[in-house]
N, C-alpha and C positions, 0 to 999 in steps of 0.2 A: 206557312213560313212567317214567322216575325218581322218585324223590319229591318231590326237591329242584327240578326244573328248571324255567325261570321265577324262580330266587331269585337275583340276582346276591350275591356279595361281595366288599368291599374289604379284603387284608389286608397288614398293618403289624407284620412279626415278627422275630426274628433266635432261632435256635434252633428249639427242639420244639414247645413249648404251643399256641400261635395257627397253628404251621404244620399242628400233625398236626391239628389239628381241624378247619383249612380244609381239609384233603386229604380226612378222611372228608366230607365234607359235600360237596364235588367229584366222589368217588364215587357220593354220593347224587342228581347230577345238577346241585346248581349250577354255576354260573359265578363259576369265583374266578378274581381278579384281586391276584396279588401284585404288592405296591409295592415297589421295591428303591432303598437310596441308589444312588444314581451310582457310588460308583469299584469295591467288591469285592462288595458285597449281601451278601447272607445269609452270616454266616460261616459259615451248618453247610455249604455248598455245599466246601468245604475240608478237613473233618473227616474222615479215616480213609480206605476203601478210593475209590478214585476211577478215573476214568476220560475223559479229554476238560476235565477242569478242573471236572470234578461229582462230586462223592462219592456214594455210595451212601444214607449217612445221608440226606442230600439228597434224593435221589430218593426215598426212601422215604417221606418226607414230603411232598414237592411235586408228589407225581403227580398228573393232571390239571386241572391249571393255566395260567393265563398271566401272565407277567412283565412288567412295564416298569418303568423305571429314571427316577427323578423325584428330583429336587433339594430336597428339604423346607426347608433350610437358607433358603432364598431364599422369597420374598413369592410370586413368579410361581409356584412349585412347588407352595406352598400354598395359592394360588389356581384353580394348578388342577385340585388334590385335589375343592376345595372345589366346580366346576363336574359334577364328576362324582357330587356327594352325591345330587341329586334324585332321581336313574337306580336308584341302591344301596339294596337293602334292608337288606346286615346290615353294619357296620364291626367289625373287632376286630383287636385290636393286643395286645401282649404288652410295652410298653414300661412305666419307672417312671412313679408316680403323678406326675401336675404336665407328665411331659413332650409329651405332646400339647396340652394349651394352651398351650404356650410357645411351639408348632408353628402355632396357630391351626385346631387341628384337632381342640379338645375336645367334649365331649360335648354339653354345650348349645347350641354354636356350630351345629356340626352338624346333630343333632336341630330348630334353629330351621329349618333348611333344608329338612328332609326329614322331618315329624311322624311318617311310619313307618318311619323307620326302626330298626334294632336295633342299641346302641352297646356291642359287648362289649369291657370294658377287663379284662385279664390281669395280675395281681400277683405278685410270689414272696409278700408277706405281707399285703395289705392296703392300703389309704389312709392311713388313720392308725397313731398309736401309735407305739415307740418305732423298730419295723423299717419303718416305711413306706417309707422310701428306701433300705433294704439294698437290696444286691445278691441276688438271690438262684438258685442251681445247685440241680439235680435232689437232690442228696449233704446239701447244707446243708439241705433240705426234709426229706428223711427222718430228719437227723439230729434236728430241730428240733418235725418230726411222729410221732416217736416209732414209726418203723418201723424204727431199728437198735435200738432197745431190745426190741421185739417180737421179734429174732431172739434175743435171750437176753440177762437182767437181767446175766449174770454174765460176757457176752461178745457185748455187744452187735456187730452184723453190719451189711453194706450187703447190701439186692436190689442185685446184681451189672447193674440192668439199667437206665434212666429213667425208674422207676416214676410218681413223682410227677408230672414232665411229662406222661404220658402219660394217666394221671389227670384233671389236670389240665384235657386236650384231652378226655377224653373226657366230662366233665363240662359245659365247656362248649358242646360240643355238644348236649347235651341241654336247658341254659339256653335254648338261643337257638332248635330249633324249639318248648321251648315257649312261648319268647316271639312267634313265629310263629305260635300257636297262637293263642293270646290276641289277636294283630293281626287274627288271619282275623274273631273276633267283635270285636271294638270298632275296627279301622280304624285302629288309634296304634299305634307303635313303643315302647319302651324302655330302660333304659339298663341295662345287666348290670356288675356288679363282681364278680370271683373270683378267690381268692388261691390259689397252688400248697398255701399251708400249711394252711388252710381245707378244700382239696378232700384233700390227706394226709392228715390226722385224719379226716374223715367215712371215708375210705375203709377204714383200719383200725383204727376205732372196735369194731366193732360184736362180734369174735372178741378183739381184741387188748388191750382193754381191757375183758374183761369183768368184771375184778375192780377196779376204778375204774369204773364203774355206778351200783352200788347203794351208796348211802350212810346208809341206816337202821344200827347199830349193830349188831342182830340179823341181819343178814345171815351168811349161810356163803359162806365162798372156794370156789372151788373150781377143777380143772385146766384148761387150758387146751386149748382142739384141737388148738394148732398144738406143745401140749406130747406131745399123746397118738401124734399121726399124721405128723409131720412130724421120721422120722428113715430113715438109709438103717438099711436091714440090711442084713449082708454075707454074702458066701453064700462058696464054694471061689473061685470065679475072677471075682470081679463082687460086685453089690451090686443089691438092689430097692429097693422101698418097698413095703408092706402096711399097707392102712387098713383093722385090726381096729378099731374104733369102738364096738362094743358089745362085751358080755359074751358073747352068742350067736358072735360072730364069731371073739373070742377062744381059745374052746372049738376051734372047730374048725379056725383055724390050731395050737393045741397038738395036737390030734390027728396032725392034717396031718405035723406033723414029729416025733412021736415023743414029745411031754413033756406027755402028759396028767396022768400022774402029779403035775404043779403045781397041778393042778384041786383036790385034796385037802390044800396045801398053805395053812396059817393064815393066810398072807401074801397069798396068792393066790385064796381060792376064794370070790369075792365082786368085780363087778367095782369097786365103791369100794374096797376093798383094795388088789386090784390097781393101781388110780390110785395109792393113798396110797404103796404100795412099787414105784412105775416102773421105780425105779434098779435096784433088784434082781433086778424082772422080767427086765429086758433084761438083766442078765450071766446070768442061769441058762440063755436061751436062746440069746443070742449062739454059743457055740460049737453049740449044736443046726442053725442054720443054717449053719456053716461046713462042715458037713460034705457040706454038697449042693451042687451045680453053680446056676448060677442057673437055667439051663432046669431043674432038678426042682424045685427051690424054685417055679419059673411054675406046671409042670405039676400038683403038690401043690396049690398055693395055689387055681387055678383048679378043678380040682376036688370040691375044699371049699366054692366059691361064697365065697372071701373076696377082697376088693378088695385088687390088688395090679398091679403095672406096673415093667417094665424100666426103668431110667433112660438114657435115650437119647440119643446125641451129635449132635453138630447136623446130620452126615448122615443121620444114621438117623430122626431129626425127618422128615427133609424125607422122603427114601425110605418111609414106613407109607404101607400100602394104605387105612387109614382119609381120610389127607388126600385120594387119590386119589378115595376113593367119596365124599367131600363136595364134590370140584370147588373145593379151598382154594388151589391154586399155578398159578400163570401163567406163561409166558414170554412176557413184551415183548420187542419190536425198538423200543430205542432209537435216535436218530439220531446221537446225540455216543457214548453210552453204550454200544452193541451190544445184544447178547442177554444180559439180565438177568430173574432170578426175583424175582415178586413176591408176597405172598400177598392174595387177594382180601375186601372186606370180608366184616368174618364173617355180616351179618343177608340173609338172603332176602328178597325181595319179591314174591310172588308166584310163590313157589319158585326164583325166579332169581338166582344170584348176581349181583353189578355186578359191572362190571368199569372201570378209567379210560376217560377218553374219547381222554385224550393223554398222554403221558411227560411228566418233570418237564421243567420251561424251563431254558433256559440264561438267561442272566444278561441282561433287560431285551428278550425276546426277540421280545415280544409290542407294544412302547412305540404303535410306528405304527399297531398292526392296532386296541388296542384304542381307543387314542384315534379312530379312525378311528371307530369303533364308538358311538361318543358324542359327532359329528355335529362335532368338531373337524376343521377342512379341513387339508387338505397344508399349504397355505401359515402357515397358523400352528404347526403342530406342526414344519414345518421352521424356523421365527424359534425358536422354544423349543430345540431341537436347538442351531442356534447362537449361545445365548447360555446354553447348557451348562445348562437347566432339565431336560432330558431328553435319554435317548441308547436 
């Protein structure tokens, strides 16, 4: 048995936030139920590699799910979201603040229907204050949460990747079974708020700002992790990474490659020193390590018991025998999509990985089966059909 299963969800998204976190929680055994507008739904289903008129992004998000396609715009469509509330334990939507009551499909509204249920609303910034109704993308978050300033005050960067979204989802995932937690002992539901920009800052609070912390006067600055261990070296024909982290470690990566002799150096033989003159550090050794192949630089490195790893290209990702001996990659047979890879969720449950139950939906795929599901007969799901509330 899953964890999740027995927990229905209704979800209301366009994008990553509210989808990846239905999908993990999908994995986890619920039964989601994505909502789709009527004419094109999800616009991530559009987004980059595709196949059948589903993009990958897409399915990577939407796996194990099912679709129907509802008309919100309209009373009837909101009506009958709203027949569906009693059945549902968790709702959550990813839309601006305000726009779900204007939908008749706000939290109070709701909740009056359904006392346990769990109403997670998804923000880029918040309810109130001055961005409450921004817009808000994955880029404008990090800008905004101070994850391109973490990659460097003097050149600030982007994670090249959807960190914050993803963040995001996986934050609220944790909100909401522990809001399920709390329902198991008191029997009530509640209502969850959580901003992209909210969960950006918590996430890289804790390293990234550790010199905006402490606020006593006597305080000492001091370096950063992501200053000490988060650079490539280059070697003859490649490049690593080596997380010497201590002074002990230090020691015997300079062994390692020949330039012990810095050990004794005024600049160097202390690892505070060493922090305080990084810059220095790293050109004295620089050309130490060009002189090696990256495999001697591995072999060297590992050797010495110091922490270091090849920087790998996204086939060589996928290709390590580590992923293999953790049981992490899958291949689905889609039915629009063909034979695609997927990676499995990462947590064990009784040493077993999950795995979906079904490939992402096509587009309102599900409308009949699940309204069927919730005791709505042929005969009125097909009036709703034509008078274009549902397809």
């Amino acid at each position: 048995m899953k964890p999740l299963e027995g927990i229905t969800i209704l979800e209301f998204s366009t994008m990553i936030t509210a989808s990846f976190a239905a999908m993990m929680m999908a994995e986890q055994g619920a039964t989601v139920i994505k909502v789709e507008p009527m004419n094109v739904g999800d616009p991530m289903r559009y987004i980059g590699a595709n196949k059948g008129g589903i993009s990958s992004l897409f399915a990577n998000c939407n796996r194990g799910k099912r679709s129907i396609r509802v008309n919100l715009k309209e009373a009837e469509g909101q009506q009958l979201i709203r027949e569906l509330i009693p059945k549902v334990d968790i709702f959550i939507h990813n839309f601006r603040p305000g726009v779900m009551d204007k939908l008749n499909l706000g939290s109070d509204a709701l909740r009056a229907l359904n006392p346990r249920l769990i109403y997670t609303a998804i923000s880029g910034f918040g309810k109130e204050g001055p961005l409450g109704n921004a817009p808000a993308y994955d880029p404008i978050i990090q800008a905004q949460a101070g994850l391109t300033a973490t990659q460097g005050k003097e050149d600030p960067a982007f994670f090249r990747t959807l960190i914050c979204d993803k963040i995001t989802a996986y934050t609220a995932c944790q909100a909401v079974t522990c809001a399920l937690y709390v329902r198991e002992r008191t029997g009530a539901g509640q209502h969850i708020d959580l901003s992209m920009l909210d969960s950006g800052l918590f996430f890289v609070f804790p390293d990234g700002f550790q010199n905006h912390t402490l606020l006593d006067t006597d305080h000492e600055p001091g370096p950063l992790l992501i200053d000490l261990l988060y650079e490539l070296t280059l070697t003859k024909d490649g490049a690593v990474t080596i997380s010497a982290g201590n002074e002990e470690m230090q020691m015997r990566s300079l062994i390692a490659i020949g330039m012990e002799h810095l050990l004794a150096d005024e600049r160097f033989n202390s690892f505070d020193k060493l922090v305080a003159n990084m810059e220095a550090f790293k050109a004295e050794v620089a050309d130490a390590y060009l002189q090696f192949t990256t495999d001697e630089v591995m072999t060297k490195m590992q050797e010495a018991d110091v922490p270091c790893a090849r920087c790998l290209d996204k086939d060589e990702v996928l290709a390590q025998e580590q992923l293999a001996a953790n049981d992490s990659v899958e291949i689905m047979s889609h039915p629009i999509m063909g034979e695609m890879r997927i990676v499995k969720s990462p947590a064990r449950f009784g040493g077993v990985r999950l795995t979906p139950s079904r490939p992402s939906p096509d587009h309102g795929e599900h409308t009949h089966e699940v309204l069927a599901d919730f005791a709505i007969d042929d005969e009125r799901i097909a009036a709703l059909a034509a008078q274009g509330i549902v397809a």
